[in-house]
N, C-alpha and C positions, 0 to 999 in steps of 0.2 A: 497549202500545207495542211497536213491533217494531225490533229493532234487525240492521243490518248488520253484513258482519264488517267492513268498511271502517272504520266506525265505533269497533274496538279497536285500529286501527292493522293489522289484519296486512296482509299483502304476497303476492301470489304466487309462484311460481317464476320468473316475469319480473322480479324486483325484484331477483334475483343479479344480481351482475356477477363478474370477474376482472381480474385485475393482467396483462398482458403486457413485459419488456423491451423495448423497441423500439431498443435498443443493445448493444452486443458488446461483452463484456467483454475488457480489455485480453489481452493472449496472452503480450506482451512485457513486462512492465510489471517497469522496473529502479530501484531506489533512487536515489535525484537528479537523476532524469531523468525529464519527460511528466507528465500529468496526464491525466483521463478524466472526458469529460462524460455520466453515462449519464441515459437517457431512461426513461419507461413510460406505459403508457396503461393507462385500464381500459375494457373491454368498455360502461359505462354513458356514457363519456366526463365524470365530473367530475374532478377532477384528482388527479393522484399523487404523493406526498409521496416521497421518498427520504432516507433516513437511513443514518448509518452503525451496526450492529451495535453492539453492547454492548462483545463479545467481541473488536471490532477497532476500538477508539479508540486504541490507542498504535501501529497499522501506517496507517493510512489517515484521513484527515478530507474532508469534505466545506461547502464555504463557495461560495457563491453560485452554486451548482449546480454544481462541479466537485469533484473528487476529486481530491486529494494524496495522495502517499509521505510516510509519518513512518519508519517504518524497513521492514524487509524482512520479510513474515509473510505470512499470510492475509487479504485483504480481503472483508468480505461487507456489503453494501450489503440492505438492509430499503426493499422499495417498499409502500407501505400507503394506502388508500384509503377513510377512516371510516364511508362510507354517509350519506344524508341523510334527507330526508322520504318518498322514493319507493327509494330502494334500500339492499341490506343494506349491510352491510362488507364487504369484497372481504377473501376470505383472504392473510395477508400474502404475497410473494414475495420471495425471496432469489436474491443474485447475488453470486457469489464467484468474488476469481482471487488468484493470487500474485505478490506482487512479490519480486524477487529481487536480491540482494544487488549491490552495483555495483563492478565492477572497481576495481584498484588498483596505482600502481609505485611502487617503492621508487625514490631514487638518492642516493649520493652527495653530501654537498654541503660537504665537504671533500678539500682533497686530499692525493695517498698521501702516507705521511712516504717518504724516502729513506735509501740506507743506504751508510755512507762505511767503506771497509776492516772490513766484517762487524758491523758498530757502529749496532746500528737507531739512527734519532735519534728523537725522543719525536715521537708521533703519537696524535691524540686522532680517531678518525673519527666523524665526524655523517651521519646519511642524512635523508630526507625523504621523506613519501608524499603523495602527488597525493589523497588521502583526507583528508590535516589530521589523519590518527589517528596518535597518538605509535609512534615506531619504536626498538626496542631493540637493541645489538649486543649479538654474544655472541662473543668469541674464543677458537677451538678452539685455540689455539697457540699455541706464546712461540718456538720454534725455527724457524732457517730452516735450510730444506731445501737441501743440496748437494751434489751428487756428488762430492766428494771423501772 
């Protein structure tokens, strides 16, 4: 009986394929703001799976093929492509960018106490940040300042 190599399954060098991005990773990409739909293809044309990294499940997630900001870190994205009956597995490809931290102001959101014949009157100051992250005073002083 003679047997093929077909016949143990091998493949030739036409059975490789490769992973390519076929999207740009963000450049700007700031914490609570935007989102990124990235793309890839492979060389064999079956399809390409995207996942988020191991190493970046608490900056970035990925939910019906978009990408979200969880906080501000390294995003890197894993495109993989298993192989079937006719081709290998496409070595994995990696796609990474950083999101970066998102502005914030501070203001005010009482107002100043007043001062009646040198005599502060009691004044308790509140601020507020445009962030929703708690804000602390610190008072450098109890004296006011006067040129006499």
């Amino acid at each position: 009986m003679l047997f093929r190599s077909d016949d143990f399954g091998a493949r030739d060098a036409s059975s490789t394929q490769s992973i390519t991005f076929t999207s740009t990773a963000p450049t700007t990409a700031v914490f609570g703001s935007g989102s990124y739909t990235p793309a890839a293809t492979a060389s064999s044309g079956l399809p390409v799976t995207i996942t988020i990294d191991a190493a970046s499940t608490s900056v970035c997630a990925i939910s019906g093929g978009v990408v979200t900001w969880l906080n501000a870190g390294t995003c890197t994205l894993d495109a993989n492509q298993p192989g079937n009956a006719t081709y290998f597995a496409a070595p994995q490809v990696k796609q990474t960018f950083t999101i970066t931290k998102a502005s914030q102001s501070l203001s005010f959101t009482s107002a100043a106490g007043s001062v009646f014949a040198f005599q502060p009157l009691p004044y308790a100051p509140a601020a507020a940040s445009t962030s929703g992250l708690p804000v602390s005073l610190d008072r450098k002083s109890t004296r006011l300042n006067s040129s006499h």
